[in-house]
MILO-599252 format. One record per residue: residue number from 1; x negated, y negated, z negated of N, C-alpha, C in turn. Coordinates in steps of 0.2 Angstrom, whole numbers. Each point is the difference from the previous one (the first is absolute). Layout:
<recs>
nr | nu | nv | nw | cau | cav | caw | cu | cv | cw
NUM | X | Y | Z | X | Y | Z | X | Y | Z
...
</recs>
This chain:
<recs>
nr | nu | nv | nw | cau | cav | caw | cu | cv | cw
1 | -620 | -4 | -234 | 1 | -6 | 4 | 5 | -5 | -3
2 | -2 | -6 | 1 | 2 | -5 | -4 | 4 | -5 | 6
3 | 5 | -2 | 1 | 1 | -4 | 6 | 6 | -5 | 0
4 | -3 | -5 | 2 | 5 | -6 | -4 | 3 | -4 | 8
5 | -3 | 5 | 4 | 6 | -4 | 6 | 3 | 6 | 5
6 | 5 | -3 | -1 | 5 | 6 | 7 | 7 | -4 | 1
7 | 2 | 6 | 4 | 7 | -4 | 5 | 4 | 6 | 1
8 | 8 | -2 | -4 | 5 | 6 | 4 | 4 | -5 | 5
9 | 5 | 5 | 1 | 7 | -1 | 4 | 2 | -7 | -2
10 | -3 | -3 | -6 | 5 | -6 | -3 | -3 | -6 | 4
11 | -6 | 2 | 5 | -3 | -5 | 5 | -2 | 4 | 6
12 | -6 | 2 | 0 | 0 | 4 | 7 | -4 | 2 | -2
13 | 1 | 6 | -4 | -3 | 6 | -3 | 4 | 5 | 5
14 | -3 | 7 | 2 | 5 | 5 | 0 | 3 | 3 | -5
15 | -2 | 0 | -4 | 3 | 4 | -6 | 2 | -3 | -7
16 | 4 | 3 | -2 | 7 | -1 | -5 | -6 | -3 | -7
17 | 2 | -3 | -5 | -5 | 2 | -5 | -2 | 6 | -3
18 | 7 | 4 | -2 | -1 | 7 | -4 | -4 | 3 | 5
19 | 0 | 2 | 7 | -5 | 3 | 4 | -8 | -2 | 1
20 | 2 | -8 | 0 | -7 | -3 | -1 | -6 | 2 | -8
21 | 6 | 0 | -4 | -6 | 1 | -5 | 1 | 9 | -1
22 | 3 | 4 | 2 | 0 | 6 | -2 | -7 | 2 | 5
23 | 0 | -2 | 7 | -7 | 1 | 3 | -7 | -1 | -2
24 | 3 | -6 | -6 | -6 | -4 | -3 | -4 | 5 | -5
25 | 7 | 1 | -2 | 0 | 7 | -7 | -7 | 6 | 4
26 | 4 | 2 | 4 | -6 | 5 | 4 | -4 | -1 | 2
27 | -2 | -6 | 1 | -8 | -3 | 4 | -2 | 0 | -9
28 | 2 | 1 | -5 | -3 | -2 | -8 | -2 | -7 | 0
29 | 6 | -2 | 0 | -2 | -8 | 0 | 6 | -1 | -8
30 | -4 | -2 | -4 | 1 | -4 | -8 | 5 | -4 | 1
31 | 1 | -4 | 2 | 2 | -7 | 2 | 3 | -3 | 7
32 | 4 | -2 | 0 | 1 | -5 | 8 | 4 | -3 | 0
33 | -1 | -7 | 2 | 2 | -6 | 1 | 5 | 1 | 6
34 | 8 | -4 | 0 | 3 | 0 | 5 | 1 | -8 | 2
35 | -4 | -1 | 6 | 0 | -7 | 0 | 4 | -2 | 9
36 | 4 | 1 | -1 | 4 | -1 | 7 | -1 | -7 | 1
37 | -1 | 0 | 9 | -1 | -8 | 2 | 7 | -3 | -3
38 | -1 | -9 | -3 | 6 | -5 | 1 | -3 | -6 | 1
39 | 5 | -6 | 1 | -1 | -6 | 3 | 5 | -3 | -5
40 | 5 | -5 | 2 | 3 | -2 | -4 | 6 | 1 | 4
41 | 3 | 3 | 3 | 5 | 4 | 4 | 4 | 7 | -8
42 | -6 | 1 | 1 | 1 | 9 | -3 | -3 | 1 | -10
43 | -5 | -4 | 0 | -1 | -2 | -8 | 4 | 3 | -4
44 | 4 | -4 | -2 | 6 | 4 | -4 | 4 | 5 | 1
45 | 0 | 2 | 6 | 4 | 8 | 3 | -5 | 3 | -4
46 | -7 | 1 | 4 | -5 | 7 | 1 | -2 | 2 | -9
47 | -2 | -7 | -5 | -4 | 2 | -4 | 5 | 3 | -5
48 | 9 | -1 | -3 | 2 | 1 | -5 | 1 | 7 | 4
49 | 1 | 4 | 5 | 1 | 5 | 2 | -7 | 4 | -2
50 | -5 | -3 | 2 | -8 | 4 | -2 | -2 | 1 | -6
51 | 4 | -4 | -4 | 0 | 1 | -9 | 4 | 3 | -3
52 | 7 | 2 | 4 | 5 | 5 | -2 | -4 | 8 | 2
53 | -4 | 0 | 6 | 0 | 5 | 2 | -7 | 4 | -3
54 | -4 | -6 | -4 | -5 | 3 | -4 | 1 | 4 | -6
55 | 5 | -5 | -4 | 1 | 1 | -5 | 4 | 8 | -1
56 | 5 | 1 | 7 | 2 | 6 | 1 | -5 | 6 | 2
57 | -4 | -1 | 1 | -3 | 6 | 3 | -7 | 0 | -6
58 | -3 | -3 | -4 | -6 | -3 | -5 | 8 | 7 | -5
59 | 3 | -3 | 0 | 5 | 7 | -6 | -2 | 9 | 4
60 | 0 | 0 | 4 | -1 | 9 | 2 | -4 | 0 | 3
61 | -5 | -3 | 3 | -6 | 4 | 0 | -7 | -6 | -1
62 | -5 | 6 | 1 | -6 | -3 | -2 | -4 | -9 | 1
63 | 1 | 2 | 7 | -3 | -5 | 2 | 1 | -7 | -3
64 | -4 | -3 | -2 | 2 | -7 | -2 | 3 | -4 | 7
65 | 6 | -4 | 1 | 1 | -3 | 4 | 2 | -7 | 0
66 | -5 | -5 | 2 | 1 | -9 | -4 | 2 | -4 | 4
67 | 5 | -3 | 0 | 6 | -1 | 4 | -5 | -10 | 2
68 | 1 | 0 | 7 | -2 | -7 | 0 | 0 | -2 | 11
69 | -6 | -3 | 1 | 4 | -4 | 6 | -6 | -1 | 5
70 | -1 | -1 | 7 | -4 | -6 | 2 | 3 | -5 | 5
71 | -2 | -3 | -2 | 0 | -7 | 1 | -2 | 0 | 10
72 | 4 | -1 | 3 | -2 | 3 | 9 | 1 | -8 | 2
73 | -6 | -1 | 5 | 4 | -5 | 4 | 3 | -8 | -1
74 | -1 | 1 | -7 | 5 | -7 | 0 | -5 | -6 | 0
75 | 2 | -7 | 1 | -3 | -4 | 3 | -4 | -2 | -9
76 | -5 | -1 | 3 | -6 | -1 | -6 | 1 | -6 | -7
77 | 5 | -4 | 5 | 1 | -5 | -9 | 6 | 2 | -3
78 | 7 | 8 | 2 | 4 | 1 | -4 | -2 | 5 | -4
79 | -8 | 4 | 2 | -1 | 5 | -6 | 0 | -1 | -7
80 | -3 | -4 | -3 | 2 | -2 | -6 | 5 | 0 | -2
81 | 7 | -4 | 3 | 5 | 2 | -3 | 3 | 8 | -1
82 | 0 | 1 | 7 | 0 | 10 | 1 | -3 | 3 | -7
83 | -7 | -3 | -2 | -3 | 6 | -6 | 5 | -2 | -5
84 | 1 | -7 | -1 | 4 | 0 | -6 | 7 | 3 | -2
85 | 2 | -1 | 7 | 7 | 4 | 1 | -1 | 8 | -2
86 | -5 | 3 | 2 | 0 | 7 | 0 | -2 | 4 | -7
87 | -3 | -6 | -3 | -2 | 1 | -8 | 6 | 1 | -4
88 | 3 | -8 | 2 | 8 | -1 | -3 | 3 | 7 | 0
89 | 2 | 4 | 7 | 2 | 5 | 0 | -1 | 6 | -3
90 | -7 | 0 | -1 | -2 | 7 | -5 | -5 | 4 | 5
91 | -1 | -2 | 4 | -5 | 2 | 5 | -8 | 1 | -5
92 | -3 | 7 | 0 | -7 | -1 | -4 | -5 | -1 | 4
93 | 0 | 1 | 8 | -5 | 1 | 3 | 1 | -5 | 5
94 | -3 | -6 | 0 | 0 | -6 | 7 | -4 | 4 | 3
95 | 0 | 0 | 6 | -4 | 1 | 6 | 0 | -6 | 5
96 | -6 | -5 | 0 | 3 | -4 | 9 | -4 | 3 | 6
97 | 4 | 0 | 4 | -4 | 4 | 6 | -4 | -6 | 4
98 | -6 | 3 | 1 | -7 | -7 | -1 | 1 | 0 | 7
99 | -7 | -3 | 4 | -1 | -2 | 5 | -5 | 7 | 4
100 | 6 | 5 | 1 | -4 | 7 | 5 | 0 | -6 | 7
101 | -5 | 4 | 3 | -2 | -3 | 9 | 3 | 4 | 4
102 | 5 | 3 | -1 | 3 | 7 | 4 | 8 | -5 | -1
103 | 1 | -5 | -4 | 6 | -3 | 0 | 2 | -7 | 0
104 | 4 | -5 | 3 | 0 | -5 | 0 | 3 | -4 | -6
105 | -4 | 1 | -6 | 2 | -2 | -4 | -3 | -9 | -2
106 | 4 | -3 | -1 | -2 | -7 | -3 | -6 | -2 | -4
107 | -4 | -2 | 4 | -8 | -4 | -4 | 3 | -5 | -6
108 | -3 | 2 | -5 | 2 | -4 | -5 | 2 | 5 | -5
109 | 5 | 6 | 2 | 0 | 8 | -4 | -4 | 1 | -5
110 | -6 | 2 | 3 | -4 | 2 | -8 | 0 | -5 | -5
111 | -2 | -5 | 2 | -1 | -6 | -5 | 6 | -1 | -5
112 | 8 | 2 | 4 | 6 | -3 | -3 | 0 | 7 | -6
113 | -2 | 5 | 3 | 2 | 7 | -3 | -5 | -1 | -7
114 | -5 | -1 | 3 | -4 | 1 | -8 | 1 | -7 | -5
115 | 4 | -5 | 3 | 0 | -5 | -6 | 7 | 1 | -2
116 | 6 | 3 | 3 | 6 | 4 | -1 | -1 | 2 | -8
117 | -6 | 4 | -2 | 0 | 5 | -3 | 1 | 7 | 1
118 | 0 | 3 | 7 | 3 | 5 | 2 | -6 | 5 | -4
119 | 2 | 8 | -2 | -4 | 3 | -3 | -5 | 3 | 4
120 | 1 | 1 | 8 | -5 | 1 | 5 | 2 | -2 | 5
121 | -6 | -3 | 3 | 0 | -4 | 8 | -1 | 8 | 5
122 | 3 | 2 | 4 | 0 | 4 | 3 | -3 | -1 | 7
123 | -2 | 4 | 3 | -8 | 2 | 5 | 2 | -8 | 3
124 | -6 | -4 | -3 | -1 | -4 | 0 | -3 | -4 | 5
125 | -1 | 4 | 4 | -4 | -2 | 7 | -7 | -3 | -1
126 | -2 | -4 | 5 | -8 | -5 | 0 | 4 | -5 | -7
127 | -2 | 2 | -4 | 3 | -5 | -7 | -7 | -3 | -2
128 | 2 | -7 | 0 | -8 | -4 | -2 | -1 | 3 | -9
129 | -8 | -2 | 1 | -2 | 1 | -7 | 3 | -4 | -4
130 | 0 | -5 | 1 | 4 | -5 | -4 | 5 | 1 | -1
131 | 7 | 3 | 3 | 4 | 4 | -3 | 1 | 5 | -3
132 | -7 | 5 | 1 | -1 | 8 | -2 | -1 | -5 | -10
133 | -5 | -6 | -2 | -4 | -2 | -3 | 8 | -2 | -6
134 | 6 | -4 | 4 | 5 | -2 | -3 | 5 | 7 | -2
135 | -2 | 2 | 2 | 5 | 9 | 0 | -1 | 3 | -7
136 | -7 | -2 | -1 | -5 | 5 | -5 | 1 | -6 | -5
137 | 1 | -5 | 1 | 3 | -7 | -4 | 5 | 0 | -4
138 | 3 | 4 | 4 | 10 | 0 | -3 | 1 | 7 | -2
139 | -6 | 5 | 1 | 5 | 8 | 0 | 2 | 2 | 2
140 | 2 | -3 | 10 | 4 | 3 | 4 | -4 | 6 | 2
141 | -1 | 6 | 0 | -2 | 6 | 5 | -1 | -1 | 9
142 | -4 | 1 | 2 | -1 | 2 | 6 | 0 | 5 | 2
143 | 6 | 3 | 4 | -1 | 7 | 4 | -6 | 1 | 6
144 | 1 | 6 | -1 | -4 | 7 | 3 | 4 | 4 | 1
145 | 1 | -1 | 10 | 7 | 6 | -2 | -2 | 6 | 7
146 | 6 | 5 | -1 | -2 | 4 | 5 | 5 | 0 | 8
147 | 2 | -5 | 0 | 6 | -1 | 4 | -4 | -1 | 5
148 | 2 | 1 | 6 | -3 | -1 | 8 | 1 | -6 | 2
149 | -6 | -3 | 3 | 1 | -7 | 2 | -1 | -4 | -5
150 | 2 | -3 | -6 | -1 | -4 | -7 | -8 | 4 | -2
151 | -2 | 6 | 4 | -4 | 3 | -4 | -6 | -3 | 4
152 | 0 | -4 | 4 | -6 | -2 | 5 | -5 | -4 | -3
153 | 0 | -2 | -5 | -1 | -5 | -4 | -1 | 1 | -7
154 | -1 | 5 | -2 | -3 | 3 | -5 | -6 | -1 | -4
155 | -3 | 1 | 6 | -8 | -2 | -2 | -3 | -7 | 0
156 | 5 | -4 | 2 | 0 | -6 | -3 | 3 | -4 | -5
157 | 5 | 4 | -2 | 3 | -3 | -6 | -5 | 3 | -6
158 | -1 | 8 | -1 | -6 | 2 | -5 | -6 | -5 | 0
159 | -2 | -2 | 7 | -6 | -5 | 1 | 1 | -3 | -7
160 | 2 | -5 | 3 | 4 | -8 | -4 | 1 | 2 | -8
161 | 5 | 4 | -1 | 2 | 3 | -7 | -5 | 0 | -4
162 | -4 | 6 | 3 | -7 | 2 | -3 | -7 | -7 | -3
163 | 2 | -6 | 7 | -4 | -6 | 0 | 0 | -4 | -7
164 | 9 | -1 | -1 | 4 | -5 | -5 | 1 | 2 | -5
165 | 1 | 7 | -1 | 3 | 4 | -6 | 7 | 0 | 1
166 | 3 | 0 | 3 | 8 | 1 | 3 | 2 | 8 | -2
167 | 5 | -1 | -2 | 1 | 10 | -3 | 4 | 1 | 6
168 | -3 | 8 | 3 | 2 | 2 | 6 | 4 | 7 | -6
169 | 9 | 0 | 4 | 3 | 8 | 0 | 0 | 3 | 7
170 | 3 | 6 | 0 | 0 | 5 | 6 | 6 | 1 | 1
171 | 6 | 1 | 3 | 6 | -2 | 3 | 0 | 5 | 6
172 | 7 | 1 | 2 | 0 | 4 | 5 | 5 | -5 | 6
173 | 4 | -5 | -3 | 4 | -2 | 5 | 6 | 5 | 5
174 | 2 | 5 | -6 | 3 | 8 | 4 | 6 | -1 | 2
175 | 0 | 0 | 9 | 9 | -1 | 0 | 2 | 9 | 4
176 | -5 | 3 | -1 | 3 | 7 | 2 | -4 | 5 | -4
177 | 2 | 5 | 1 | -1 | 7 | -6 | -7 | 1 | 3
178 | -7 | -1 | 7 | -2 | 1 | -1 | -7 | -6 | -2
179 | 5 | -4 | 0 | -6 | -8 | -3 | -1 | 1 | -9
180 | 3 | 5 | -4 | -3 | 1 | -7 | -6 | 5 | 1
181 | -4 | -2 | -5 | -7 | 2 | -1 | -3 | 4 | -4
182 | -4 | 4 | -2 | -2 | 2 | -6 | -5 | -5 | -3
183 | -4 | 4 | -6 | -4 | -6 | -2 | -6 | -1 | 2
184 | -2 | 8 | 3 | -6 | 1 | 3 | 0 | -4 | 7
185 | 6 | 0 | 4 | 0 | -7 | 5 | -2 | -6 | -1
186 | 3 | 0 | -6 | -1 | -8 | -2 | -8 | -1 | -1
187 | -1 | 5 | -4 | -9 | 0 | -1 | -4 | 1 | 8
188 | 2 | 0 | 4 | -4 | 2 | 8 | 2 | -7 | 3
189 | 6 | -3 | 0 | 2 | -7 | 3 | -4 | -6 | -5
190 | -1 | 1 | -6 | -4 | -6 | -2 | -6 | 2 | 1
191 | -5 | 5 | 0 | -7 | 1 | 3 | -1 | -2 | 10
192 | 7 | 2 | 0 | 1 | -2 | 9 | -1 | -9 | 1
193 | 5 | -3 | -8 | -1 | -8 | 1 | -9 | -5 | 2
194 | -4 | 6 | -5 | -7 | -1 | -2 | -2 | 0 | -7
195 | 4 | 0 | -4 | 0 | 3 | -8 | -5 | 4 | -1
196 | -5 | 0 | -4 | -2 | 7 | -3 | 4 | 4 | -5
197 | -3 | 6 | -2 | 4 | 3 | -2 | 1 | -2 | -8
198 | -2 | -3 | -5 | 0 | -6 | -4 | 7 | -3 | 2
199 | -3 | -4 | 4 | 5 | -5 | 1 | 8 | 2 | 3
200 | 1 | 7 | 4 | 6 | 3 | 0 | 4 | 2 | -6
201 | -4 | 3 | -4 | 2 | 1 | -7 | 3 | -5 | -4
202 | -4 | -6 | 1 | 2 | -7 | -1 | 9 | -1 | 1
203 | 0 | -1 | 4 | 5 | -1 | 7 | 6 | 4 | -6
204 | -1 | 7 | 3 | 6 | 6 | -5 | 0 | -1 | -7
205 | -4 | -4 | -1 | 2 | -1 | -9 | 3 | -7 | -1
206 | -3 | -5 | 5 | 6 | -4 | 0 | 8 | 2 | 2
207 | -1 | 4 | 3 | 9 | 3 | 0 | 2 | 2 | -7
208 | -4 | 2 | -2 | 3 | 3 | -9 | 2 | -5 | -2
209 | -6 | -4 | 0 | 2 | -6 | -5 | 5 | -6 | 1
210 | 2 | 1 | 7 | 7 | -4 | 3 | 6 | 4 | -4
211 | 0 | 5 | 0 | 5 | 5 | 0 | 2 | -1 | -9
212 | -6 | 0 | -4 | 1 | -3 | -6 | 6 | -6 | -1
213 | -4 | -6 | 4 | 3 | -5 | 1 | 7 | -1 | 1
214 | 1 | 4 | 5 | 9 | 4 | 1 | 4 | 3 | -4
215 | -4 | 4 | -2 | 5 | 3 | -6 | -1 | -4 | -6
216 | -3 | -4 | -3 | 2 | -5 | -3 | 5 | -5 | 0
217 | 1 | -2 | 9 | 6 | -2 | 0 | 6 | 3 | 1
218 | 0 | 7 | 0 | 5 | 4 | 1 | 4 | 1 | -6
219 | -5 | 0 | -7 | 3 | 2 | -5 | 2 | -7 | -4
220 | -3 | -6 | 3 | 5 | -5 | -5 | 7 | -2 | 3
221 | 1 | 5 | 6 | 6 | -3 | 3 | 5 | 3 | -4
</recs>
């Protein structure tokens, strides 16, 4: 399992990093992303923290751990700024948290997220084609996640994705020990979105190849 989104303690994750990624270790997950919600309150606190605590645990054990952020909440024309800041700081993984229908998040979101340059627009809600079109435009990623409630709308973001050519990942949004996944999960929630089994495999290999992406930024740092 490949997973470029989750939450500790350093927002409102239950758990510490080390414990987050050593459960991640056990689910056999390769990779994971710690992307703790900020705004421009916490920016600076959360992400040099996220990038100390990578680099220290990426030393003893397996799992790859790629230090980075989402982007929660904030009001639609400071994301931009926010991505730039989170770049500046060392942040590898933008996340902005898109327009789920389960939360009151600002119309204007997805649009600001994907012209941001954010690396993945996350459970993206009723997202127009024209933005899925623009996503696929810029190389922002479209989530596919397994989190409850952002997950209602699954089968309409693959829709769209699948319409425009949009590159869809699979994400888990994990703010507790039992929101991680295996990979066989991931492959039953994206045939659940309506993917064929083609088109799942699709999905999972774009995680590889995001993962690349990372670790290329990791090693010119």
């Amino acid at each position: 399992m490949i997973d470029f989104h989750t939450h500790t303690f350093l927002s409102d994750g239950m758990l510490g990093p080390s414990e987050l990624v050593r459960r991640a270790h056990v689910k056999g997950y390769r990779a994971v992303g710690l992307t703790d919600h900020v705004d421009g309150s916490n920016l600076g606190l959360v992400v040099p923290r996220i990038i100390k605590v990578a680099e220290d645990l990426n030393r003893f054990q397996e799992t790859l751990v790629i230090p980075g952020l989402e982007v929660t909440h904030a009001p639609p024309a400071q994301i931009p700024d926010l991505v730039v800041q989170a770049r500046e700081l060392g942040a590898i993984i933008v996340v902005v948290h898109g327009e789920s229908p389960v939360e009151p998040v600002s119309p204007g979101t997805n649009e600001a997220g994907i012209e941001s340059g954010a690396d993945i627009l996350a459970h993206p809600g009723f997202i127009t084609e024209a933005l899925a079109r623009l996503a696929a435009e810029k190389g922002v990623c479209l989530e596919i996640t397994s989190r409850h409630g952002h997950s209602l709308t699954n089968g309409h973001v693959a829709r769209v994705a699948e319409r425009v050519g949009a590159r869809l990942v699979i994400n888990t949004d994990s703010h507790a020990p039992d929101d991680l996944i295996t990979r066989d999960r991931a492959f039953q929630i994206l045939i659940g979105a309506g993917l064929t089994e083609v088109q799942a495999e699709t999905v999972i290999e774009n995680n590889e190849d995001l993962l690349k992406r990372f670790r290329a930024r990791l090693e010119k740092r």
